[in-house]
C-alpha positions as CSV (number, residue, x, y, z in Angstrom):
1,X,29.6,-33.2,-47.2
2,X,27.8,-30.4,-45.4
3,X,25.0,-30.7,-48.0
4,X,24.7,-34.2,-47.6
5,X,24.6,-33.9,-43.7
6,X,21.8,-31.1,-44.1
7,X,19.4,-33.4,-46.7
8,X,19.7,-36.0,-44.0
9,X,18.9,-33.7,-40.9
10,X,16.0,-32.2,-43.5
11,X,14.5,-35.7,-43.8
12,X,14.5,-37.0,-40.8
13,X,12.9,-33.7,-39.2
14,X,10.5,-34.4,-42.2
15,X,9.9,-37.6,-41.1
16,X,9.3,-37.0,-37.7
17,X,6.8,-34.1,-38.4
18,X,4.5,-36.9,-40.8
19,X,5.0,-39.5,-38.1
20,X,3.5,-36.5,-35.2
21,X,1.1,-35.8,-37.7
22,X,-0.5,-39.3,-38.6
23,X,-0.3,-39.8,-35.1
24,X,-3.2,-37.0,-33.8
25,X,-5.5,-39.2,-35.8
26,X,-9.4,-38.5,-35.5
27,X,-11.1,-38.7,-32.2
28,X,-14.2,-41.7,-32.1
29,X,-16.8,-39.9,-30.7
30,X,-19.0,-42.9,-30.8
31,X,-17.3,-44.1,-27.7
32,X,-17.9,-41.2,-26.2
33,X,-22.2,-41.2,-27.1
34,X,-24.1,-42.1,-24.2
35,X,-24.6,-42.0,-20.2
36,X,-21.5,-42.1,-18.3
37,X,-22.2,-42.0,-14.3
38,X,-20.4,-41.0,-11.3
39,X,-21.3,-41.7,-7.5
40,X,-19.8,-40.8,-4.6
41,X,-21.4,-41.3,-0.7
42,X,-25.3,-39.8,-2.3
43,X,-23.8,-37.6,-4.1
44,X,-23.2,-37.7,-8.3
45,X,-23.3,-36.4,-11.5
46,X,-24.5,-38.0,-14.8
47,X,-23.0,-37.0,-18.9
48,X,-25.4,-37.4,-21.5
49,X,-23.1,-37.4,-25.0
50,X,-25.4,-37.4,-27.3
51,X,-24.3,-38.0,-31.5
52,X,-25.4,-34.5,-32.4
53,X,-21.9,-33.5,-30.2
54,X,-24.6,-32.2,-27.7
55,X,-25.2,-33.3,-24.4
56,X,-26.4,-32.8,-20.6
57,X,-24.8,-32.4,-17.5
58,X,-26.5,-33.5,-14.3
59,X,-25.4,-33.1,-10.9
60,X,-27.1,-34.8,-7.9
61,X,-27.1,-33.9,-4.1
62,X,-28.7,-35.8,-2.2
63,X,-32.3,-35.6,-2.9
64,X,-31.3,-32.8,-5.4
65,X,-30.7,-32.4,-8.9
66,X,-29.5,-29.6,-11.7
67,X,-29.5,-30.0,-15.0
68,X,-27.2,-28.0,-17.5
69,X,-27.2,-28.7,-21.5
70,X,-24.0,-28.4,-23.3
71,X,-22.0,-28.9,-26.7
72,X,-18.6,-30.7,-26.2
73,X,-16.1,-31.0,-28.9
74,X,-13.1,-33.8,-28.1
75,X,-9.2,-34.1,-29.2
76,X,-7.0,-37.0,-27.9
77,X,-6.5,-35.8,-24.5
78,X,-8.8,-33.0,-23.8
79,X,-12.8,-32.6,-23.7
80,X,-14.0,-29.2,-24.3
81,X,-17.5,-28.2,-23.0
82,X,-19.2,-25.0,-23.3
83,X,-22.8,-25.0,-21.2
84,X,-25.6,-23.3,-22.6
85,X,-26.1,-19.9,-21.9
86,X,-22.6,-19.7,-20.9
87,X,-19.4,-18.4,-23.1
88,X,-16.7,-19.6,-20.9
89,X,-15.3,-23.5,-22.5
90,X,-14.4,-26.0,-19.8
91,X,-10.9,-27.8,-20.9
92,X,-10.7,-30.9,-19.3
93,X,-8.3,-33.4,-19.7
94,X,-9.7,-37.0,-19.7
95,X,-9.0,-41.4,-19.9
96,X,-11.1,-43.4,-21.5
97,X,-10.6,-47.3,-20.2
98,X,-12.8,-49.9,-21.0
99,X,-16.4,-48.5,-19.9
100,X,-14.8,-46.0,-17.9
101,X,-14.6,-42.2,-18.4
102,X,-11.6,-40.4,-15.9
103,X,-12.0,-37.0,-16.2
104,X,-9.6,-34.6,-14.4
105,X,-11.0,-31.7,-13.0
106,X,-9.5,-27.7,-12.8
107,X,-7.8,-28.7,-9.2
108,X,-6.3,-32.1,-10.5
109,X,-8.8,-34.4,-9.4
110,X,-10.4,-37.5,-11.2
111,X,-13.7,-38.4,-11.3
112,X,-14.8,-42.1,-12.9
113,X,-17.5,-42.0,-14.9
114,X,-19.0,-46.0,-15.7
115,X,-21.0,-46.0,-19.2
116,X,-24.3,-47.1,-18.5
């Protein structure tokens, strides 16, 4: 009986594990690929996602603007960005509704980005 009781606990912790597995399925970057924009009272910032898993950051100030190029790499629920000439990987976590981009930033905060 105890056998029996352990091959049952053994499969379904089995099946559970397949099930968690099949489930982190590939990430469709080709949603991500393009210009996603965010505005806020003359104030901004633009994504560039480009195929190549490269990209550039833009953010605006007014009249103002910098420009950083980065490599991103995506999972289900977090974008990584690294910025060139830079070491340090920015984990983000993000939503992706319809044409719009919510990305939470380090303090909790979400910025929506529309695809243009």
């Amino acid at each position: 009986m105890k056998k029996y009781i352990n091959n049952i606990l053994f499969v379904s912790i089995f099946t559970m594990i397949i099930f968690t597995l099949t489930a982190c399925g590939k990430v469709d970057y080709s949603k991500f690929v393009g210009t996603w924009e965010f505005t806020d009272e003359g104030y901004g910032a633009t994504y560039i996602f480009n195929e190549d898993k490269t990209g550039t950051y833009t953010l605006i100030a007014g009249e103002e603007s910098e420009s950083k190029n980065f490599t991103y790499k995506i999972d289900s629920k977090i974008i990584y960005i690294t910025y060139e000439n830079d070491t340090d990987v920015f984990e983000n976590k993000y939503k992706l509704k319809n044409n719009k981009l919510i990305i939470e930033d380090s303090f909790g905060e979400e910025m929506e980005f529309i695809k243009k």
